[in-house]
C-alpha distance (Angstrom), angle and dihedral (degrees) to the residues before:
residue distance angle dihedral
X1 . . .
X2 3.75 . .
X3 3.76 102.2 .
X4 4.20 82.7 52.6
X5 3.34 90.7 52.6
X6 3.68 83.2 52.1
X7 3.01 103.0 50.7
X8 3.93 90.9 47.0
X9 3.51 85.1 58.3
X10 3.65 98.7 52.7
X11 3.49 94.2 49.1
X12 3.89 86.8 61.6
X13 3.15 94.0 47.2
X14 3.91 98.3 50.2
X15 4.67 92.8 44.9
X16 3.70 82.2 55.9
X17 3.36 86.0 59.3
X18 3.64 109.3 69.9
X19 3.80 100.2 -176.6
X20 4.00 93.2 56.3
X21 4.13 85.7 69.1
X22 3.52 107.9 12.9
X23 4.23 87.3 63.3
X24 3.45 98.5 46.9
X25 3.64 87.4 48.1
X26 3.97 99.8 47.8
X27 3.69 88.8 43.1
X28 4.19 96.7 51.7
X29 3.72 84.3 43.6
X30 3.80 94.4 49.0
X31 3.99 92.6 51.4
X32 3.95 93.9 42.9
X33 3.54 103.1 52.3
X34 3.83 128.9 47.3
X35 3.99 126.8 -88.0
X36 4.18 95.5 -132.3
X37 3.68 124.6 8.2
X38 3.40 134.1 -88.5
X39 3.80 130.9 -127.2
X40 3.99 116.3 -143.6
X41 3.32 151.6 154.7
X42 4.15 133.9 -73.5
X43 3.74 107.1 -105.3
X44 4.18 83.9 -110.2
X45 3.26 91.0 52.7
X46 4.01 94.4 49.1
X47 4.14 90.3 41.8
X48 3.94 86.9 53.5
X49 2.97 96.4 50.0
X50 4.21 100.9 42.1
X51 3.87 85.3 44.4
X52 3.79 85.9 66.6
X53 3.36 99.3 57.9
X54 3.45 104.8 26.9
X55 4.03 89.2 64.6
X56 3.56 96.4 15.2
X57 3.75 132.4 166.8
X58 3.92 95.8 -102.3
X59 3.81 91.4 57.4
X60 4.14 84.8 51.9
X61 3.11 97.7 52.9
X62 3.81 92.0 46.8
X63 3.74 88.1 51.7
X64 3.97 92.8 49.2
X65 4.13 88.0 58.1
X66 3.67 90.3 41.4
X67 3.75 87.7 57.6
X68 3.02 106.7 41.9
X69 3.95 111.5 121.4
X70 3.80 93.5 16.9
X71 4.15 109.9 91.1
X72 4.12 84.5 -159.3
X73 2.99 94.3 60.5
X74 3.76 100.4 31.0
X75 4.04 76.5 66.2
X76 3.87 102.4 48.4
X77 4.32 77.4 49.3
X78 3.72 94.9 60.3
X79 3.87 85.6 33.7
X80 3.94 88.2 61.3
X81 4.15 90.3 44.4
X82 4.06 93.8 61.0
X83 4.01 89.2 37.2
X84 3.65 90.0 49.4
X85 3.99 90.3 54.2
X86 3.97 90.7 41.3
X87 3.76 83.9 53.1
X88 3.63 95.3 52.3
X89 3.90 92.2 47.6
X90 3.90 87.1 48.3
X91 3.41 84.9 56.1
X92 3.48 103.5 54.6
X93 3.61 94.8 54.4
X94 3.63 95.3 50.0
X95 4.14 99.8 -127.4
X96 3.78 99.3 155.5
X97 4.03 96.0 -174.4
X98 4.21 79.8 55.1
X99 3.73 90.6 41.5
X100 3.94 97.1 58.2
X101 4.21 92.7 40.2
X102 3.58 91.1 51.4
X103 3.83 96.6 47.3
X104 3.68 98.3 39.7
X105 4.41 84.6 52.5
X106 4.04 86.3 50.1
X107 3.85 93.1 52.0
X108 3.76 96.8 42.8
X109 4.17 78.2 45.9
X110 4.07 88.0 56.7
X111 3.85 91.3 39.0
X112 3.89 94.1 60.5
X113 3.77 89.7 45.3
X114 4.20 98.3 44.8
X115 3.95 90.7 30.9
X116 3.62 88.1 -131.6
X117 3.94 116.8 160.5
X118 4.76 110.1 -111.5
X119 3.48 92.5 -123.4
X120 4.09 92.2 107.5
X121 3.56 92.6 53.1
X122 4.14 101.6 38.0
X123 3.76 77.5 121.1
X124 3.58 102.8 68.4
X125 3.81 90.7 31.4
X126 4.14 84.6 57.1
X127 3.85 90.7 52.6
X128 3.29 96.5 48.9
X129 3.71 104.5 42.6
X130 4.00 85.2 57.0
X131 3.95 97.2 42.8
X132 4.04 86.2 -117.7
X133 4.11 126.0 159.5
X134 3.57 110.8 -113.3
X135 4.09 107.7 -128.0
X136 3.88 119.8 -156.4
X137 3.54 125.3 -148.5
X138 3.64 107.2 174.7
X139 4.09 100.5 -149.7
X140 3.90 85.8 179.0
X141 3.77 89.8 62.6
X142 3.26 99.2 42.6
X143 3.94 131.4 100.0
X144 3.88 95.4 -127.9
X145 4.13 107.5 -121.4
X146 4.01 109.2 -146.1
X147 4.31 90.1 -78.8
X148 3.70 118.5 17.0
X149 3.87 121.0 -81.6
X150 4.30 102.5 -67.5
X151 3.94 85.1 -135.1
X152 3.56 94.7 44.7
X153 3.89 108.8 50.2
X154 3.62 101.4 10.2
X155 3.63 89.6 167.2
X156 4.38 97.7 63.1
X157 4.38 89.4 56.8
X158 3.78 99.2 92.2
X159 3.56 87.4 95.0
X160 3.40 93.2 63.8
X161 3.28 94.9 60.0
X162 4.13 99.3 63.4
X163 3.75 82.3 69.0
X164 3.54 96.3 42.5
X165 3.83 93.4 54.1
X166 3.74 90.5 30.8
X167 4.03 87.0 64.8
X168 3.71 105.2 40.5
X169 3.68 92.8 50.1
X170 3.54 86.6 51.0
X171 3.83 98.4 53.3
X172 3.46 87.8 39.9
X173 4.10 85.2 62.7
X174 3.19 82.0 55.6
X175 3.06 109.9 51.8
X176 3.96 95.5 43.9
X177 3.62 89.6 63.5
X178 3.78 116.2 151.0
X179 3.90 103.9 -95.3
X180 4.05 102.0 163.1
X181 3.96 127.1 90.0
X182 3.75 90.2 -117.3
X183 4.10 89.8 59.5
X184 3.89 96.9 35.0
X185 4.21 80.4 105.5
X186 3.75 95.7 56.8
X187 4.01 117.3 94.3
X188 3.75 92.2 -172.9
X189 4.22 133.9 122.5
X190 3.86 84.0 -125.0
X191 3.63 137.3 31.6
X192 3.35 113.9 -117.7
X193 3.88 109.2 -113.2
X194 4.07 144.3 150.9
X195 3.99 112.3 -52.6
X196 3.86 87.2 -115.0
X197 3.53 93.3 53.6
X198 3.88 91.6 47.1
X199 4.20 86.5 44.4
X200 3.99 86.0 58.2
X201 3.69 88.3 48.4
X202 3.83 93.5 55.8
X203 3.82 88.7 45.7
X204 3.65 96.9 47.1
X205 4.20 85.1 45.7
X206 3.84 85.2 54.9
X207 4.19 98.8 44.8
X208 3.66 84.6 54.2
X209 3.49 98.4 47.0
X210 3.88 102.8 48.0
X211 3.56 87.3 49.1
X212 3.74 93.2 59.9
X213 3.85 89.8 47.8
X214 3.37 91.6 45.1
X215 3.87 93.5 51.6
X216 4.06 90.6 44.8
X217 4.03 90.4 54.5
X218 3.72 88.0 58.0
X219 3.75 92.2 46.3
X220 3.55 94.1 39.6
X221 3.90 102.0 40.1
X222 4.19 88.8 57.9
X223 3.84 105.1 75.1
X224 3.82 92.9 64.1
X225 3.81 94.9 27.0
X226 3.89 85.3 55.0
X227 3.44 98.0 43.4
X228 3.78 99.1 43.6
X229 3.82 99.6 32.6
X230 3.65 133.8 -101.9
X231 3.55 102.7 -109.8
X232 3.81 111.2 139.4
X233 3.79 88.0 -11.3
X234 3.81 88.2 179.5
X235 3.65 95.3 81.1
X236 3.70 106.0 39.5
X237 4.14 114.6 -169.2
X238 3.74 120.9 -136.2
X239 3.39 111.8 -166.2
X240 3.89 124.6 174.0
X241 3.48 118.7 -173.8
X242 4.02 92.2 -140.3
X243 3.84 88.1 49.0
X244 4.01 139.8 54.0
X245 3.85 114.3 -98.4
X246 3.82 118.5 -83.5
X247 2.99 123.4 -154.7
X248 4.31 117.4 -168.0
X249 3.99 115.1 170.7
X250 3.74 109.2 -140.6
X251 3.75 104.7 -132.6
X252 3.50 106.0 61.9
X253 4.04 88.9 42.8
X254 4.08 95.5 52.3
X255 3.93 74.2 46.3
X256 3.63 92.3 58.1
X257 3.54 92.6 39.2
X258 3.56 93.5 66.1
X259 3.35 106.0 41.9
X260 3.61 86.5 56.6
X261 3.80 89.0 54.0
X262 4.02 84.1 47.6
X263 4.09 89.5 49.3
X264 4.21 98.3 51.4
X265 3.93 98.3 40.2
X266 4.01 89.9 50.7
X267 4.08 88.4 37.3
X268 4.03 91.4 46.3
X269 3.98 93.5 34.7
X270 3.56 83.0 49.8
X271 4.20 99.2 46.6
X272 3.92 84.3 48.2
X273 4.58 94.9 50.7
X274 3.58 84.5 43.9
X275 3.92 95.2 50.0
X276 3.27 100.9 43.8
X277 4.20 92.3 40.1
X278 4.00 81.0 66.1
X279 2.93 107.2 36.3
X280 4.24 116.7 -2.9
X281 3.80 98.7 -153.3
X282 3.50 130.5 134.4
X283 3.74 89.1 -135.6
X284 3.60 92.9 47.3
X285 3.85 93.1 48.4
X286 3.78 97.6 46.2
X287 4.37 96.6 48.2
X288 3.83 86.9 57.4
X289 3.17 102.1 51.3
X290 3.90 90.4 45.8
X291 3.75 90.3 53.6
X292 3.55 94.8 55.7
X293 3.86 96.5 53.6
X294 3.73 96.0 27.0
X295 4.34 82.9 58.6
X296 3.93 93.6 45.5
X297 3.63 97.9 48.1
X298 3.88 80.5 43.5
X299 3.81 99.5 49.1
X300 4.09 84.2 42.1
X301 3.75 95.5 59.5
X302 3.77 92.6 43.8
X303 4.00 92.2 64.3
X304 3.69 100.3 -99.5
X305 3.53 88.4 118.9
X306 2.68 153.8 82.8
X307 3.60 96.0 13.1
X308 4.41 92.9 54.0
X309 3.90 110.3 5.7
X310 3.95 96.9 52.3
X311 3.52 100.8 31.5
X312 4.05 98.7 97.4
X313 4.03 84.0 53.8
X314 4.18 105.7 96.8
X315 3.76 91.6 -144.2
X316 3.39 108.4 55.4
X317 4.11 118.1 103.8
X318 3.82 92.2 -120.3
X319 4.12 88.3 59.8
X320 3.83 95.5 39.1
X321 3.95 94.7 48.3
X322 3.58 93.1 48.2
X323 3.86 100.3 49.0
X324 3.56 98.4 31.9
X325 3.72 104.0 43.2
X326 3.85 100.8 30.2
X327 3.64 95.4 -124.1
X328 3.85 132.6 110.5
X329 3.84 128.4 -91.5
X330 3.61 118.1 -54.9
X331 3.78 115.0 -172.7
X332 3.97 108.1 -146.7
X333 3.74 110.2 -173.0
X334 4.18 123.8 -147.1
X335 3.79 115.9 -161.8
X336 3.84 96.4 -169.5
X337 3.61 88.1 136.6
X338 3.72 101.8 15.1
X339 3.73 150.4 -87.8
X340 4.22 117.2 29.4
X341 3.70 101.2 -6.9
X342 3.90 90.5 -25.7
X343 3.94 92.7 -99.5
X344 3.97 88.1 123.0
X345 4.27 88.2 62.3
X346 3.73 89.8 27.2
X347 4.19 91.9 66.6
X348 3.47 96.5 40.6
X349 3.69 88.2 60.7
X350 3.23 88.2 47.3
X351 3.89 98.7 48.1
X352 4.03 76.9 55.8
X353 3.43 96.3 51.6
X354 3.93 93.7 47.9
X355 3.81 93.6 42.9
X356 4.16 90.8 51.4
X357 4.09 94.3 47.5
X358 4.08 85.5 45.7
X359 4.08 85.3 53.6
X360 4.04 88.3 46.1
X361 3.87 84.7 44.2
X362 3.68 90.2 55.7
X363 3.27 103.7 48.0
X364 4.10 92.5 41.6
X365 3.84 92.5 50.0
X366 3.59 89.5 47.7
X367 3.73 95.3 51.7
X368 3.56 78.4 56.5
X369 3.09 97.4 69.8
X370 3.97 100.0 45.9
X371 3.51 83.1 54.2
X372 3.70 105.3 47.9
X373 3.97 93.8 40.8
């Protein structure tokens, strides 16, 4: 009963303080969507133009030598010819549902003919199997923003989401500074109280946090939801023309998403109690927590992972391409902030970040302490 009064309490205490949500928020929002806008093409004008070069003339003609001499494939060729032109039509008017059918009966078409194995083009076969819209984001036309579009790559975010956590843990140091008489003597990022009391700290750290991530999904999933229709928004379709289809279903990865938020507040709230339990200096406090992200950005830009230390987190491209294309691990590597996934640059911003807010700390607690005595 105490620890929900508690946390009650805490919760109260953080809304009234806008700039424990309203950073978090800005800042997710300010990673996930881009910094100028981007011109691009109608979604006719994009399926037009894919249509021609996913079934384009070159790979007829290679499928007319190819069947030459063989009368079942000689019909699969003239097959592909009329589904090519249905394709184009389908194109024109912009059905997606139609688009996706149509392209996945060309390539099975072309497959027959060149004897090539589906696994390219599990994409199309997906969509159409399932009567879904294909959606295009064209990442080769795009100015990048700082981390992909949310909507369009759900599965490359996680990243995000070190400074995210990172940031509200930190304000949240800051804003559970000692402010009684009885802890004017205490130097630390956290007063030192009961376990339950610390407990409804983490969970009121974690409330607050989800709900900014939450809020910055919506925000950030509606420039290409907008722009590319809604449809079944659930199972948003990347498609690259340099790359194989992907295909990443939303609700599982915003699922991921959060529990990785839920995982690094309790695991940092946790690093900090512990600290400061031993030893509560600011010193001691701040070196522990840059050890533990100095040594994962470390052990990410030696090759541990993605491929073995992310793979248990559901949100991560190696665990979406395996389980929702069939096919084995596929490391894809994101240099928003440099190096292999830009963890290495990513910690020591945040060993900066950490080390400034323990100066501000300092020098707040100890004012304090002039004031209080």
């Amino acid at each position: 009963m105490n620890m929900m009064i508690e946390l009650r309490n805490d919760l109260r205490r953080i809304w009234r303080e806008p700039v424990f949500w309203l950073v978090p928020l800005v800042l997710a929002v300010v990673l996930m969507l881009p910094l100028r806008p981007v011109t691009h093409e109608t979604t006719v004008q994009t399926m037009v133009r894919e249509a021609k070069t996913d079934a384009s003339t070159m790979k007829l003609d290679n499928m007319r030598s190819l069947a030459q001499g063989n009368k079942a494939k000689t019909a699969d060729y003239h097959a592909a010819v009329a589904e090519r032109s249905k394709l184009q039509q389908i194109a024109r008017r912009g059905d997606r549902v139609a688009y996706a059918k149509s392209m996945s009966r060309f390539m099975t078409l072309e497959e027959r003919v060149e004897g090539t194995a589906p696994s390219d083009f599990q994409g199309f076969h997906y969509l159409a199997k399932h009567s879904m819209p294909i959606y295009f984001y064209n990442i080769e036309r795009q100015r990048e923003p700082v981390l992909k579009y949310l909507g369009e790559n759900l599965g490359l975010t996680y990243q995000s989401m070190f400074i995210l956590v990172i940031l509200a843990v930190t304000v949240a140091y800051l804003i559970w500074l000692p402010q009684h008489k009885d802890e004017r003597a205490q130097f630390s990022l956290v007063p030192r109280r009961p376990v339950t009391v610390q407990l409804a700290q983490a969970s009121a750290v974690f409330i607050s946090v989800s709900a900014a991530f939450i809020g910055s999904v919506i925000l950030a999933s509606l420039v290409p939801l907008v722009r590319n229709g809604f449809g079944q928004w659930l199972y948003p379709i990347v498609h690259n023309t340099s790359e194989q289809n992907q295909i990443f279903a939303a609700g599982p990865l915003v699922l991921g998403q959060i529990l990785l938020v839920i995982a690094f507040v309790f695991l940092l709230t946790g690093i900090g109690t512990l600290a400061l339990t031993l030893r509560p200096t600011l010193v001691t406090n701040v070196v522990v927590q840059l050890v533990f992200v100095l040594g994962a950005s470390l052990t990410t830009a030696n090759g541990v992972a993605p491929q073995n230390l992310f793979r248990f987190i559901p949100s991560t491209y190696v665990w979406t391409r395996g389980v929702m294309m069939g096919s084995g691990s596929m490391q894809f590597e994101i240099n928003a902030f440099g190096l292999v996934g830009g963890l290495l640059v990513l910690g020591v911003y945040g060993c900066l970040a950490l080390g400034l807010a323990g100066y501000l700390v300092h020098r707040r607690a100890g004012r304090l302490c002039t004031v209080a005595m």
